[in-house]
C-alpha positions in Angstrom: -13.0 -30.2 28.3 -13.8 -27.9 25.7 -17.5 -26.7 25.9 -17.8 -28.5 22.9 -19.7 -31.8 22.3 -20.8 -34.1 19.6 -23.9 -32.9 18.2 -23.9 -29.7 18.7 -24.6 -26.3 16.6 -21.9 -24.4 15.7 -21.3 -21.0 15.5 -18.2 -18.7 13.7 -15.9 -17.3 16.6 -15.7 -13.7 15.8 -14.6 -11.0 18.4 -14.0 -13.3 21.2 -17.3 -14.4 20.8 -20.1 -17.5 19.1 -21.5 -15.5 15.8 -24.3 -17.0 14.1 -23.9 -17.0 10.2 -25.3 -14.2 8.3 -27.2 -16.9 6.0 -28.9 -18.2 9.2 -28.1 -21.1 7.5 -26.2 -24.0 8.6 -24.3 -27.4 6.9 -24.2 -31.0 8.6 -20.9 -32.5 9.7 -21.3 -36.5 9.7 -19.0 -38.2 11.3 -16.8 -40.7 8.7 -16.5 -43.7 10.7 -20.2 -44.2 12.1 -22.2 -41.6 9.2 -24.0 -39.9 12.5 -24.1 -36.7 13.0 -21.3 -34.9 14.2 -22.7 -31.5 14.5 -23.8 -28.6 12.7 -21.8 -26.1 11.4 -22.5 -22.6 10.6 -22.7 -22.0 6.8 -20.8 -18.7 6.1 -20.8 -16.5 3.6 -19.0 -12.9 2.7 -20.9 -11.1 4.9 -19.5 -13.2 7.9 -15.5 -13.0 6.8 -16.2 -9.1 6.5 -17.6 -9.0 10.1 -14.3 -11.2 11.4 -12.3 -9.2 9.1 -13.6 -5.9 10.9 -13.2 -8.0 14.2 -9.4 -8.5 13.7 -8.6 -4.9 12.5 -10.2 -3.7 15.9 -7.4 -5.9 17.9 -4.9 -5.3 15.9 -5.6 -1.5 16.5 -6.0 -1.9 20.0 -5.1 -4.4 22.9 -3.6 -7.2 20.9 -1.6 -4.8 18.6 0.0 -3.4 22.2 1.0 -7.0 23.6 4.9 -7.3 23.7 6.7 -9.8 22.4 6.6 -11.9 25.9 3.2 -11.7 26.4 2.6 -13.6 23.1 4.7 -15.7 24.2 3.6 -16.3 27.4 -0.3 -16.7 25.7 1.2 -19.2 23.3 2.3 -21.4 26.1 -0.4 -21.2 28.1 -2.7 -22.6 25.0 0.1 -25.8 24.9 -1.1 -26.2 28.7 -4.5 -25.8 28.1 -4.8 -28.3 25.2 -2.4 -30.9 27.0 -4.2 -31.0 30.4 -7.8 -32.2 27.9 -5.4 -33.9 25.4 -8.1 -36.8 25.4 -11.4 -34.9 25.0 -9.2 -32.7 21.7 -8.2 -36.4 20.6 -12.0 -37.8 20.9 -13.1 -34.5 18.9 -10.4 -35.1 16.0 -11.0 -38.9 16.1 -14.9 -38.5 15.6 -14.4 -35.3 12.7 -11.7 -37.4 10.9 -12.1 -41.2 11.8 -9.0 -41.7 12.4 -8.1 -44.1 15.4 -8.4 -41.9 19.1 -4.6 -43.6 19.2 -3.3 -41.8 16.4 -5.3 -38.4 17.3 -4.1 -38.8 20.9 -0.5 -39.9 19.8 0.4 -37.6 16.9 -2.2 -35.4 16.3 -2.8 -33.4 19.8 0.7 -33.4 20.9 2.3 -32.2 18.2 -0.2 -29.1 17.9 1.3 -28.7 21.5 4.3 -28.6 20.3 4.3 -26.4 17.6 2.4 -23.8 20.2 5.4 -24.6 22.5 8.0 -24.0 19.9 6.8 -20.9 18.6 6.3 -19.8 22.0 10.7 -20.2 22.2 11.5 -19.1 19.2 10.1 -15.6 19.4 11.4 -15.6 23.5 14.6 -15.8 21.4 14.4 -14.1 18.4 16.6 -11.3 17.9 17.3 -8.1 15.4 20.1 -8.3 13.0 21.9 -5.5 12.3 24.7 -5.1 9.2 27.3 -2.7 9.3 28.4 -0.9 6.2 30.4 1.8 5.1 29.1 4.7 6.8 25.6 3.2 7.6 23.9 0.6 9.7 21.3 -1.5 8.5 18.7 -2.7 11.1 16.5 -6.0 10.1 12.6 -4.4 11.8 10.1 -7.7 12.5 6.8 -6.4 12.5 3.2 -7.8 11.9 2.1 -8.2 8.3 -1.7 -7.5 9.4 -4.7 -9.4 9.6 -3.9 -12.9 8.0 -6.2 -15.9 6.4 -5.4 -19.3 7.0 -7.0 -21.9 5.7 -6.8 -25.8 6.4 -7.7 -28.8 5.2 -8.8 -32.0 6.6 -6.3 -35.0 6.9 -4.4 -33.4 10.2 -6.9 -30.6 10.9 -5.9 -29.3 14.6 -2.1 -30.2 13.8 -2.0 -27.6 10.9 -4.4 -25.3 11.9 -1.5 -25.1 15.5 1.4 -24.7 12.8 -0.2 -22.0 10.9 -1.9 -20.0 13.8 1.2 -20.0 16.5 3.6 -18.4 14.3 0.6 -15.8 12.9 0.0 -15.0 16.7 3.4 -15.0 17.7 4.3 -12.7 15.7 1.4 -10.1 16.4 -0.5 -10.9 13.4 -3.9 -11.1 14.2 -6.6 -14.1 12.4 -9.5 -14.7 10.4 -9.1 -18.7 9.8 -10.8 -21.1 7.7 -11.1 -24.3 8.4 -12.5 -27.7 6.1 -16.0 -28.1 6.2 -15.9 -31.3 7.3 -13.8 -31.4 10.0 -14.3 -28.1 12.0 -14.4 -29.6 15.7 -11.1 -28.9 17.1 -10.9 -25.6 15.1 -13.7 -24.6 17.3 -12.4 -25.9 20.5 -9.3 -24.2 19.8 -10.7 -20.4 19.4 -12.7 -21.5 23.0 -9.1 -21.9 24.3 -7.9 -19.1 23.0 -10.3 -17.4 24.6 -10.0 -19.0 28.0 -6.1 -17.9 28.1 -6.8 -14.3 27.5 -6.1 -13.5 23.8 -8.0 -10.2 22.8 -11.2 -10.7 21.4 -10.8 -10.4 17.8 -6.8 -11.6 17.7 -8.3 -14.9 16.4 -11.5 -15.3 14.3 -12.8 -18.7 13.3 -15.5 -18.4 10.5 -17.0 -22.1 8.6 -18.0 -22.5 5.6 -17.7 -24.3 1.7 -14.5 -22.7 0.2 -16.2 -20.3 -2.8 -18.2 -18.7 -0.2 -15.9 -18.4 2.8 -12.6 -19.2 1.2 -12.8 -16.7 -1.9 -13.9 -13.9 0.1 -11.3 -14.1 2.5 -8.7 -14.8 0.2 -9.8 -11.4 -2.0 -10.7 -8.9 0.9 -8.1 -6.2 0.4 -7.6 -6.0 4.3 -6.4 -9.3 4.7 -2.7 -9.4 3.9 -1.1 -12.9 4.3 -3.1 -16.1 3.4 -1.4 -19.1 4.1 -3.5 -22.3 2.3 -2.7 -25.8 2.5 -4.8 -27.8 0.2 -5.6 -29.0 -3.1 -3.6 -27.8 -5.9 -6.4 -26.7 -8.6 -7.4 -25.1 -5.5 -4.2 -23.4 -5.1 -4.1 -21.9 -8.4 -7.0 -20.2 -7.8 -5.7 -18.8 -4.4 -2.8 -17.9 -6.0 -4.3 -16.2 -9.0 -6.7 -14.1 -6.7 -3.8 -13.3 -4.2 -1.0 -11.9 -7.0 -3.0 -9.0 -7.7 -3.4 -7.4 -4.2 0.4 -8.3 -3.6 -0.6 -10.6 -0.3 2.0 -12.3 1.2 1.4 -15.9 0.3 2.2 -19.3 1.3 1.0 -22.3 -0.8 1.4 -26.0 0.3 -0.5 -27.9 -2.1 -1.7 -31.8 -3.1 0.4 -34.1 -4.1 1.9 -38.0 -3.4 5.5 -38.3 -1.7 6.7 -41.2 -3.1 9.5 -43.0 -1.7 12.9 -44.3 -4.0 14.4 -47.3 -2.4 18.2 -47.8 -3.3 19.2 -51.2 -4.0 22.2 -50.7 -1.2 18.9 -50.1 1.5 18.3 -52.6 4.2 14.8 -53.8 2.2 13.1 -54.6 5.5 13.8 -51.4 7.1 12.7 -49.4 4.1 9.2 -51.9 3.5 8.3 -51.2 6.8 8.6 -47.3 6.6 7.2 -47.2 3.1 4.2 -49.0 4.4 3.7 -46.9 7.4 4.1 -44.0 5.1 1.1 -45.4 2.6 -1.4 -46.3 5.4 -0.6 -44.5 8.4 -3.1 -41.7 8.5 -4.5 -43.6 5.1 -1.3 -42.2 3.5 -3.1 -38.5 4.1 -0.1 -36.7 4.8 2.1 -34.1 3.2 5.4 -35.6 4.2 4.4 -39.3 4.7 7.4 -40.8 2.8 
């Protein structure tokens, strides 16, 4: 079980370690379904992305920016094992931050965070360089880390995406300041403890809470952060975006948004009701590819 319970104070995770917030202040996190209190998290600010931001230059300068390419793979898996083997304490967690039904959490949710850890895990196991012959030159394709990366999540599927954005960051040799929704930051904190318990360098991946002008906007405009990958609300976006353009980040942008769903008159109607259905409620319709 993750040394996490409901309840509890929570701190950032910066340099392998719990970092109370700068502020000394801290925000409530009330769990949806019953109103009670969840747990308290850290209220960040600034000074508190500059101190993780520092944390994730260190590893990328030193043991984490040495690992090869197995190795992060080999960490990568061992995080899958780690959250499989308390796959129902993670789904109690997500269950009681979101509200959603332990079922769901434990059937969709936790597994396919595994997954994604697992298939990144693969994918750079087999990733190779490309090379392009042309007259009287070779062109090599180099890989290489962008830097020290921001990732920020949102709420609906928060351990799922926060897997699918962190993996690949890691697998790569990136190294991690992330950012997750103020109102659901439970598994985002049980992660970084298993992150820690598998042996990632202290620093490779730094968790810092918070409301999004004061954790979010700082991150997203600290010149030492190079990628920020945001999933989110689209007004939201905009501003990410606008901020972002300037210093020439490397950005990825999924925004809000309905997926609606056309039904051809040539569909079998009952098959397509009952996805279309499962597609508006399932998760309350809170999903970025429900149709």
């Amino acid at each position: 079980m993750p040394n996490l319970t409901l309840g509890q104070t929570l701190d950032h995770h910066i340099g392998g370690r719990p970092h109370p917030p700068a502020s000394g202040e801290y925000l409530q996190d009330l769990a949806p379904a019953t109103g009670q209190l969840a747990g308290r998290i850290a209220r960040g600010n600034a000074a508190d992305v500059e101190a993780a931001v520092s944390a994730a230059k260190e590893a990328l300068a030193g043991e984490w920016g040495r690992t090869s390419v197995n190795e992060r793979a080999d960490l990568l898996d061992a995080v899958a094992a780690k959250i499989e083997s308390r796959l129902d304490d993670f789904a109690a967690l997500e269950s009681a931050d979101t509200g959603k039904p332990v079922s769901l959490a434990r059937e969709i949710d936790i597994p396919r965070a595994i997954s994604n850890f697992r298939f990144f895990a693969g994918a750079i196991r087999h990733a190779r360089s490309d090379m392009f012959p042309m007259a009287g030159a070779l062109n090599y394709t180099l890989r290489k880390p962008v830097g020290t990366v921001g990732l920020i999540t949102p709420w609906n599927l928060p351990l799922y995406l926060l897997s699918w954005k962190t993996a690949p960051a890691l697998a790569m040799g990136n190294t991690i300041v992330a950012k997750p929704s103020e109102v659901t930051p439970l598994t985002a904190s049980a992660l970084a403890e298993v992150l820690s318990e598998v042996g990632l360098p202290p620093g490779a991946f730094n968790l810092v809470h918070g409301l999004g002008p004061e954790v979010g906007e700082p991150l997203v405009a600290h010149p030492q952060v190079r990628g920020i990958s945001f999933t989110g609300g689209t007004a939201t976006g905009a501003r990410v975006a606008a901020t972002a353009a300037p210093l020439f980040k490397k950005l990825s942008l999924e925004l809000g948004g309905k997926n609606p769903s056309v039904v051809f008159a040539d569909a079998d109607l009952e098959a397509a009701l009952a996805g279309v259905t499962r597609a508006g409620f399932a998760n309350q319709g809170q999903i970025c590819l429900c149709g």
